[in-house]
MARSE-710748 format. One record per residue (C-alpha): residue number from 1; residue in three letters; x, y, z. Coordinates in Angstrom, 3 decimals, m for minus. Each point is the difference from the previous one (the first is absolute). Layout:
MARSE-710748
    nr   rest          X          Y          Z
   NUM    ala          X          Y          Z
...
***
This chain:
MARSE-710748
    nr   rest          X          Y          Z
     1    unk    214.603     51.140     12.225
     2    unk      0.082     m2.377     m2.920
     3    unk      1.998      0.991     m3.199
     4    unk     m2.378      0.719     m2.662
     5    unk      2.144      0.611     m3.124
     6    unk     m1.142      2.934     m2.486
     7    unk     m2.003     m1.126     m2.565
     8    unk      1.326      2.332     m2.702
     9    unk      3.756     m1.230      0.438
    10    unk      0.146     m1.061     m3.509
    11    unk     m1.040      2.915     m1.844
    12    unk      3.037      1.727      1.870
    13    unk      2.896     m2.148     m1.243
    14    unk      1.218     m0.979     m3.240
    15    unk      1.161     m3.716     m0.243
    16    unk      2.795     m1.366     m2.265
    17    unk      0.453     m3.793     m1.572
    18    unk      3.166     m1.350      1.350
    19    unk      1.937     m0.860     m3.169
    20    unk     m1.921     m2.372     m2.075
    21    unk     m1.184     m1.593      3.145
    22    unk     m4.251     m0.360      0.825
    23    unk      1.358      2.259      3.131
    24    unk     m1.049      3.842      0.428
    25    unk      1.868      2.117      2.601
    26    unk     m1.262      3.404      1.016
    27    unk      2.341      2.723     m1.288
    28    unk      1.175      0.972      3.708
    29    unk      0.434     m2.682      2.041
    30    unk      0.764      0.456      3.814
    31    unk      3.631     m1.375      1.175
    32    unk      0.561     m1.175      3.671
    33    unk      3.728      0.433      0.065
    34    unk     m0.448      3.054      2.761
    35    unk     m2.329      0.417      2.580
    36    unk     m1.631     m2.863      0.734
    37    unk      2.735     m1.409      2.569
    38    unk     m0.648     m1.019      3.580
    39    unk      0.294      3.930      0.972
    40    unk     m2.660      1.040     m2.234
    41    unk     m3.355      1.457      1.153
    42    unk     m2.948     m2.980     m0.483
    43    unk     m2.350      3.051     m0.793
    44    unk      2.198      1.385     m2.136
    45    unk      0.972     m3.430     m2.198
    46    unk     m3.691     m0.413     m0.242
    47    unk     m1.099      3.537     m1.484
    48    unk      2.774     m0.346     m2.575
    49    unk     m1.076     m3.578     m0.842
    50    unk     m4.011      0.993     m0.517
    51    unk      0.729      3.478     m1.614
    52    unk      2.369     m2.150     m2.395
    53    unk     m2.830     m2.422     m0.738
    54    unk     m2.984      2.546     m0.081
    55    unk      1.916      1.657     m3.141
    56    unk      0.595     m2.958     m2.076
    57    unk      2.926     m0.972      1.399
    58    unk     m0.195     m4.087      0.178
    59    unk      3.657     m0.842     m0.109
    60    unk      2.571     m0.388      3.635
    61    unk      3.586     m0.685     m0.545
    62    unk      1.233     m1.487      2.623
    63    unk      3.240     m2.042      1.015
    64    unk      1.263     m2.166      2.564
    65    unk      2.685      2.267      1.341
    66    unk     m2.285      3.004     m0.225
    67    unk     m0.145      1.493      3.515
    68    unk      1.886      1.029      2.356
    69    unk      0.035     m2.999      1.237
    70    unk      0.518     m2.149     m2.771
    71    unk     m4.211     m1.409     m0.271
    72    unk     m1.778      2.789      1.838
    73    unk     m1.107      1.259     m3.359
    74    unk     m1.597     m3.487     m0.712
    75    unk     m1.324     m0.365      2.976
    76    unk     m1.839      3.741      0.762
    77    unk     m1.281     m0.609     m3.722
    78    unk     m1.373     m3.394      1.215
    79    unk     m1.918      1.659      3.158
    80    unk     m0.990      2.634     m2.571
    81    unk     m1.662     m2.412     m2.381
    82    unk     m1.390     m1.903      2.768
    83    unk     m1.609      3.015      1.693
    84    unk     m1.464      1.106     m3.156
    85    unk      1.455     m0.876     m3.715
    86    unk     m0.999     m3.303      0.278
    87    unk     m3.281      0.210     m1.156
    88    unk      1.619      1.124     m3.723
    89    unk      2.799     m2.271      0.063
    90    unk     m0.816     m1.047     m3.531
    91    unk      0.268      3.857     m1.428
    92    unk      3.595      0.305      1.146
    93    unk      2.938     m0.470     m0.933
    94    unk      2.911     m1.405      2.805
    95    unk      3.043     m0.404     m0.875
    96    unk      3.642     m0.917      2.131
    97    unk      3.521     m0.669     m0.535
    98    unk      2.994     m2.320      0.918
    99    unk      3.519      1.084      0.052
   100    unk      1.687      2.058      2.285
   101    unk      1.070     m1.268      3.706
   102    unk     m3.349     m1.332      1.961
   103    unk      1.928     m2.316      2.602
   104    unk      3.224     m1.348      1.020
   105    unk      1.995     m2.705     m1.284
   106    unk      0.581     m1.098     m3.402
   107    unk     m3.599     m0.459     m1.082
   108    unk     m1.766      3.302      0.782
   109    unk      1.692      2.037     m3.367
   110    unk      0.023      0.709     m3.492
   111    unk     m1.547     m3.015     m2.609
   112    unk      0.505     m2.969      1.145
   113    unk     m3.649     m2.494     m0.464
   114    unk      0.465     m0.584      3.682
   115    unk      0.146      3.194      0.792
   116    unk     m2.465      1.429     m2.277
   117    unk     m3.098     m2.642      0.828
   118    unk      0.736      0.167      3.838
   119    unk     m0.013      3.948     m0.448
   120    unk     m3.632     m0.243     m1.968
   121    unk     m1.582     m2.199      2.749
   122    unk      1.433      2.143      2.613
   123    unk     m1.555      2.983     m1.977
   124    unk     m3.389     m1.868     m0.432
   125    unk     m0.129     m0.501      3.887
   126    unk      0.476      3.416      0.835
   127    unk     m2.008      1.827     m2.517
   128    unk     m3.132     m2.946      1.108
   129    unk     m0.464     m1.348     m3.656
   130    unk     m0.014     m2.718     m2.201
   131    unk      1.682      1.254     m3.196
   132    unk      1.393      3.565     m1.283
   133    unk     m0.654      0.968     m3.316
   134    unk      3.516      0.886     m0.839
   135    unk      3.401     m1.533      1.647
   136    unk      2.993      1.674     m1.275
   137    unk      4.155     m0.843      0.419
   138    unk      0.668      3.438      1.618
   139    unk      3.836     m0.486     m1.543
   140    unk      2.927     m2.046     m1.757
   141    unk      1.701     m2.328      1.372
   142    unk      3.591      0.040     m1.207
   143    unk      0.749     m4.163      1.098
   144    unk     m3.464     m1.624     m0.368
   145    unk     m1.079     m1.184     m3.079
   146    unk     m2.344      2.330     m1.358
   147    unk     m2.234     m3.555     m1.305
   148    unk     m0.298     m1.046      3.647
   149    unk     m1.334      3.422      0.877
   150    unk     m2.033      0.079     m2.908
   151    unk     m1.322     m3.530      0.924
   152    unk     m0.995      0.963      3.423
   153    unk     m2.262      3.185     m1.789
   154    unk     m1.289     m2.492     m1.864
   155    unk     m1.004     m2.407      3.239
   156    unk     m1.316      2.944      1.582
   157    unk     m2.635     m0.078     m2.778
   158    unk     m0.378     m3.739     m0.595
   159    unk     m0.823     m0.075      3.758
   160    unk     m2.482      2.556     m0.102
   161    unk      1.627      2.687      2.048
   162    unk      0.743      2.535     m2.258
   163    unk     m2.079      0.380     m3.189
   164    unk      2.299      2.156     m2.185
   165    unk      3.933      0.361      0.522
   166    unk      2.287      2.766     m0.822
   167    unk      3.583      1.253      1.304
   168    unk      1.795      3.822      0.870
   169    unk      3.552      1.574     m0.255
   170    unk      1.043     m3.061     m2.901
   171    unk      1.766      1.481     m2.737
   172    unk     m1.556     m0.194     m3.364
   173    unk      2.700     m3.113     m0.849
   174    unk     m1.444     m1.981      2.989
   175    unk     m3.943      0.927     m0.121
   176    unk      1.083     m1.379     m3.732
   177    unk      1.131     m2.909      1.045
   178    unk     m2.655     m1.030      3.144
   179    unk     m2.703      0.796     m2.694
   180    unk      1.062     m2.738     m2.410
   181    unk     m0.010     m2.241      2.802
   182    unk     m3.296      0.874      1.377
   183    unk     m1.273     m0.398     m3.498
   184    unk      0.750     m3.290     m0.842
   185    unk     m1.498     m0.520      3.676
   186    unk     m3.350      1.369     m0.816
   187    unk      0.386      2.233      3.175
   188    unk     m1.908      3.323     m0.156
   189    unk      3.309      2.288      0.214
   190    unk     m1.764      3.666     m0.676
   191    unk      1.902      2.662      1.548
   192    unk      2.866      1.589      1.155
   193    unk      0.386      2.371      2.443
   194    unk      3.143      2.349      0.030
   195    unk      1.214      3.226      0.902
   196    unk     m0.711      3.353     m2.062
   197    unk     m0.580      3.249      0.369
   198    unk      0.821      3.375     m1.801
   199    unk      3.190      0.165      1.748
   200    unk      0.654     m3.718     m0.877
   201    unk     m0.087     m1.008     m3.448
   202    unk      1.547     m3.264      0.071
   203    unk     m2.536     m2.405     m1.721
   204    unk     m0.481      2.156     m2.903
   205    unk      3.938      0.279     m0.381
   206    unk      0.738     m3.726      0.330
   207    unk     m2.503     m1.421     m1.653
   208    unk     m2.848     m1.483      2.465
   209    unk     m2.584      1.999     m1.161
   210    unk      0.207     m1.126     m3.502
   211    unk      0.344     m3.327      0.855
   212    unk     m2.802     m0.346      2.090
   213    unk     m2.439      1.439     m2.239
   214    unk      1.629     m2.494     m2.616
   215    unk     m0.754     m2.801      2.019
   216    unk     m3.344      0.977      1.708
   217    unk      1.225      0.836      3.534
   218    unk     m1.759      2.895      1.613
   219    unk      2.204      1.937      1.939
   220    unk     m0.873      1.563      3.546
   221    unk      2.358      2.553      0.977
   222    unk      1.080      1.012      3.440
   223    unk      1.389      3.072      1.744
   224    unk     m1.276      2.494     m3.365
   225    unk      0.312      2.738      2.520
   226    unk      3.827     m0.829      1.061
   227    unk     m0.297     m0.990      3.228
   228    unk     m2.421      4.003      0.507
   229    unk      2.796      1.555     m2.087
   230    unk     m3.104      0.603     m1.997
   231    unk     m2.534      1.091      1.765
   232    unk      0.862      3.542      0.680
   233    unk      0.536      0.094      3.914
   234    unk      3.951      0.731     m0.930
   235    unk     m0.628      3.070     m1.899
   236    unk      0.844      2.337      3.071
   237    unk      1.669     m1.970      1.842
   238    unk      0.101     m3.186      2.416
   239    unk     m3.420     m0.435      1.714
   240    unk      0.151     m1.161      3.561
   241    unk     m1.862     m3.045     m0.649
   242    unk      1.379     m1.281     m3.104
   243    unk      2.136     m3.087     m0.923
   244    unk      3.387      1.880     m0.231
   245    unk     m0.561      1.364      3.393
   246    unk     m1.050     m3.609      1.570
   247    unk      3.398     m0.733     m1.153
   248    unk     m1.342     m2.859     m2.213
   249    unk      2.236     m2.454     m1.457
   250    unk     m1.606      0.550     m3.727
   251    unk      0.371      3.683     m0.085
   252    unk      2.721      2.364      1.829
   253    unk      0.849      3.793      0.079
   254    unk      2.562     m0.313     m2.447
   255    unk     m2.042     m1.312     m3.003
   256    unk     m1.308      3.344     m0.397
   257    unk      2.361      1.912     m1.621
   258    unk     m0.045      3.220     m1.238
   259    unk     m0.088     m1.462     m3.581
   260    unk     m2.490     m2.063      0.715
   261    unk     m2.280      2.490      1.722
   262    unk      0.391      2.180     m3.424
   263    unk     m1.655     m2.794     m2.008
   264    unk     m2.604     m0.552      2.959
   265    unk     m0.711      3.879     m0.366
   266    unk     m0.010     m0.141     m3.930
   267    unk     m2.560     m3.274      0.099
   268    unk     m2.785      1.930      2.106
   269    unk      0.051      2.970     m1.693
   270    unk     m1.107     m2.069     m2.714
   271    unk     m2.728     m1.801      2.376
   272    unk     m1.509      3.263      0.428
   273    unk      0.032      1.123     m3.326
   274    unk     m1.834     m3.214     m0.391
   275    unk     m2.450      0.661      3.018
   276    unk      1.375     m2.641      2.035
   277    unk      2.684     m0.600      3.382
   278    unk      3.562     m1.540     m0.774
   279    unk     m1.655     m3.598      1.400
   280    unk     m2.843      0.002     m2.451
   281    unk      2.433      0.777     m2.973
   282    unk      2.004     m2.780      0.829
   283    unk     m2.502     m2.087      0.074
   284    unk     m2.107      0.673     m3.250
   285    unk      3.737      0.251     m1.860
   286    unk      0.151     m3.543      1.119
   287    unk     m3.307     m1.119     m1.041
   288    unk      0.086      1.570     m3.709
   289    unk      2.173     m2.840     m0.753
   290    unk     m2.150     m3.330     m1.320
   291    unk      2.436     m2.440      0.988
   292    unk     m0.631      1.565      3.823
   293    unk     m3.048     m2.433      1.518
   294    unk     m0.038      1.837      3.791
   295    unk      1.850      1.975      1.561
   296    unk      0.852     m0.622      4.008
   297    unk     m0.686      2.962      2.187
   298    unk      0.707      0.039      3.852
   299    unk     m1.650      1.865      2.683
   300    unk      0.022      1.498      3.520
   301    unk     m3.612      0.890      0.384
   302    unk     m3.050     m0.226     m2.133
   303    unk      0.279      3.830     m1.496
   304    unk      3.258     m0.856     m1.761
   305    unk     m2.230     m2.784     m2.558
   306    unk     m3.008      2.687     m0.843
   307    unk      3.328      1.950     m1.014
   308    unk      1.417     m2.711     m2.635
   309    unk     m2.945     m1.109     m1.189
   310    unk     m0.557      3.683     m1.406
   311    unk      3.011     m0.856     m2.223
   312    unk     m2.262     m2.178     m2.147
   313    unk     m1.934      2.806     m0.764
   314    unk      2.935      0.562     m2.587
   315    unk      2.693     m1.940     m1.240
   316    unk      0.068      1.540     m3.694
   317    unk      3.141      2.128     m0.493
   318    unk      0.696      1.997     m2.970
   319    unk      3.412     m0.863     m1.795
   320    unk      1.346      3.383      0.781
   321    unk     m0.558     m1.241      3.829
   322    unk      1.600     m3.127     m0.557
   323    unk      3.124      1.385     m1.507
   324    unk      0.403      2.205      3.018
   325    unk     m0.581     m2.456      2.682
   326    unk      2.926     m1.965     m1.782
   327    unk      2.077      2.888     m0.365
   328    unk     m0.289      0.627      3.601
   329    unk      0.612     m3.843      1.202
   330    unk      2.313     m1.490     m2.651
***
């Protein structure tokens, strides 16, 4: 049967300008980092991918070494939007990286314009279109120049395959730098995307939040529940079918320490006080900051987004709340 997407979607989800860009991104926004590889259930991709889009959600984040292997997440999105997205291609919002290691040899890593433009075409090819809407540079790159990566963003656009740019994991001293460069280029540089949670404080501590808001870059922020840290399934102990247990190479049994389990404990007894799970908390705690366009949630099956989206439902805290979430993470 035909996808037929819901016709209410938009009441469901709030949307968000990206900086001082024309761009709105929903406030969730669904990240293929995990579980779209070439081991991942078809069914499964798919139910996550239309329950995402029937609430509102019109942003994927993709990138070219999403997987395992390296492309499979491109490429199961592509079948996916050819089986049944396709008809509302212009409602959503693609996006991909360059970056990290896609091939061998001396061409097929970090920022080089070689590497970058070969990566986007690859990207295009697998994913079966003609443009995304946003092309980031997934990282620095300590020994190219940071113009000739910022020039190959910018070609990217001039060429019509990629309408906005944007890069993750720059420190607020680079992102400072590449957006004087795109400026003076006239190239559409409107977001960054870095790491941020709770447990991880780092852009408000060195600076990148305030200097994005400053400038006009919206910032989309990934892994806001630490890599399921966050989400709860730890409280009791290590679930059978969770990351730590899969032995993943982003999350191990030794990160959870008993200190850290004390502040995990102290964080959802304030969730509940608030009427919602540890995941929702860290969501809306995320979102009650303006200079916050999206935030990037991952899932394993379709139940897991109904969950987060219920996090919208309120991301006002009281000061007296605020002050104890920092006491407990700081």
């Amino acid at each position: 049967m035909a996808y037929t997407a819901n016709a209410n979607r938009y009441e469901i989800m709030k949307y968000n300008r990206c900086g001082r860009s024309g761009l709105k991104l929903p406030a969730l926004s669904l990240g293929l980092w995990h579980n779209f590889g070439d081991s991942a259930c078809m069914d499964t991709m798919k139910e996550i991918i239309y329950t995402s889009f029937d609430n509102g959600i019109t942003h994927f984040d993709l990138a070219n070494n999403y997987g395992p292997k390296p492309g499979a997440a491109e490429e199961n999105f592509g079948r996916i939007l050819k089986d049944g997205l396709r008809p509302y291609r212009d409602e959503i919002v693609i996006s991909t990286k360059a970056g990290y290691t896609m091939w061998e040899g001396p061409y097929g890593d970090f920022g080089s314009r070689k590497y970058l433009l070969s990566s986007l075409d690859q990207s295009l090819k697998r994913m079966g279109l003609e443009y995304v809407d946003i092309f980031y540079h997934h990282r620095e790159d300590p020994e190219t120049p940071l113009e000739e990566t910022m020039l190959a963003l910018d070609s990217a656009v001039k060429q019509g395959k990629a309408l906005y740019v944007g890069v993750s994991n720059y420190s607020p001293q680079k992102t400072e730098e590449a957006y004087k460069i795109l400026k003076e280029l006239k190239t559409p540089f409107i977001i960054h995307q870095p790491k941020y949670s709770m447990l991880n404080r780092t852009i408000e501590d060195n600076g990148l939040t305030a200097y994005a808001k400053k400038a006009g870059i919206g910032i989309i922020v990934y892994s806001p529940l630490a890599q399921g840290l966050l989400t709860g399934k730890y409280l009791k102990g290590i679930p059978a079918d969770s990351r730590i247990a899969s032995s993943s190479v982003f999350l191990n049994e030794s990160a959870l320490t008993p200190e850290l389990m004390k502040k995990i404990s102290a964080l959802n007894e304030i969730a509940e006080q608030r009427g919602q799970t540890l995941s929702q908390i860290a969501i809306s705690w995320i979102l009650k900051d303006d200079a916050i366009t999206s935030v990037l949630i991952g899932a394993s099956k379709a139940s897991q987004i109904l969950e987060n989206i219920k996090a919208l439902k309120n991301t006002d805290f009281s000061a007296e709340e605020i002050e104890k979430i920092d006491k407990i993470t700081r």
